[in-house]
C-alpha positions as CSV (number, residue, x, y, z in Angstrom):
1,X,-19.4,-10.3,17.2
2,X,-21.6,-11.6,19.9
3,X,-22.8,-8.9,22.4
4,X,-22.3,-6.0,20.2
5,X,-24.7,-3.5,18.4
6,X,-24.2,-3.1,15.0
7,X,-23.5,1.1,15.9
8,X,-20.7,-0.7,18.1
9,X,-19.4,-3.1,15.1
10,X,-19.5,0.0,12.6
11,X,-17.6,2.0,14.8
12,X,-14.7,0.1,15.6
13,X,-14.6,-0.5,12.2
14,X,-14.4,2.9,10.8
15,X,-12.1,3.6,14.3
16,X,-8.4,4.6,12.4
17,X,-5.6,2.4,14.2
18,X,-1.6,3.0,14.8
19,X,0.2,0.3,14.8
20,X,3.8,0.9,17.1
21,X,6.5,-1.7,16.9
22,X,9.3,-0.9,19.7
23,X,10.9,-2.9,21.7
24,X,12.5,0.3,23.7
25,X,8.9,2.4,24.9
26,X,9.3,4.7,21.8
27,X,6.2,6.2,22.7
28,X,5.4,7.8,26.1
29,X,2.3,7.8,28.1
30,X,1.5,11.1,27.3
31,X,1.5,10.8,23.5
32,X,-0.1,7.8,23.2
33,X,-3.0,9.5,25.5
34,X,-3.0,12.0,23.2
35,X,-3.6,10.0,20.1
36,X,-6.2,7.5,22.5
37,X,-7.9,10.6,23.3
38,X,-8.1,12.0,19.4
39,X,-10.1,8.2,18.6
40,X,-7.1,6.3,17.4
41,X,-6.7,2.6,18.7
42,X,-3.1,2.4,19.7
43,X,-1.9,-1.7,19.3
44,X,1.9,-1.8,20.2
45,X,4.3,-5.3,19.0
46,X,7.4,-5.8,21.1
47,X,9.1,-7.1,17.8
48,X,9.0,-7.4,14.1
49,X,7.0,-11.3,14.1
50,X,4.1,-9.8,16.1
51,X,4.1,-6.4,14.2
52,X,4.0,-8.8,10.9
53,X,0.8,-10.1,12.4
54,X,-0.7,-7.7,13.7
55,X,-0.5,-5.9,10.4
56,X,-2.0,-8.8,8.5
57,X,-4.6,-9.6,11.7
58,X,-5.3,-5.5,12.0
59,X,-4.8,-3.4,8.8
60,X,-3.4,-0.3,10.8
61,X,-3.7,3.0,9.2
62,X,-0.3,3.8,10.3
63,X,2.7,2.0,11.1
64,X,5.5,3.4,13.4
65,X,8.8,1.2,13.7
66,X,11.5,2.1,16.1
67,X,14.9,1.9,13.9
68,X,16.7,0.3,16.9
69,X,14.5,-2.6,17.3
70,X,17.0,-5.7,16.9
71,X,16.1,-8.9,14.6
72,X,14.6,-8.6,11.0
73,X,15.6,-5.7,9.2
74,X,13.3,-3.1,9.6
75,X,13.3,-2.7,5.7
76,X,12.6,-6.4,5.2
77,X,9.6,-6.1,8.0
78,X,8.1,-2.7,5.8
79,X,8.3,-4.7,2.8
80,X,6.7,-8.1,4.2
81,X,4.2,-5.7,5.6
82,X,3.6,-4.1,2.2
């Protein structure tokens, strides 16, 4: 990573990570302030393709799905994720 200091790169990789696939705002301001402000990284996906990604691309600590998100089953996206 060009431009970084290696107390930068350690720290955004020891920095925990949510992962929130919604396509409905699932999550409001406020809460996701609140887990910003507690030194989570909050990545959202609009659908189950770019959460499948980002999981792979990311590693998220956690993994939040909203049930009413339409295409793939949500079980079939936890279990590609797995």
């Amino acid at each position: 990573m060009i431009g970084l200091s290696n107390n930068t790169i350690k720290d955004r990789e020891m920095e925990k990570k949510i992962l929130l696939v919604d396509d409905e705002s699932l999550f409001p301001k406020p809460d996701r302030t609140f887990f910003e402000r507690e030194g989570f990284r909050i990545m959202t996906a609009g659908n189950f393709r770019d959460a499948l990604d980002m999981a792979v691309r990311e590693r998220p600590d956690i993994i939040i799905l909203n049930i009413r998100s339409s295409g793939m089953n949500e079980v079939g996206c936890l279990r590609r994720i797995k």
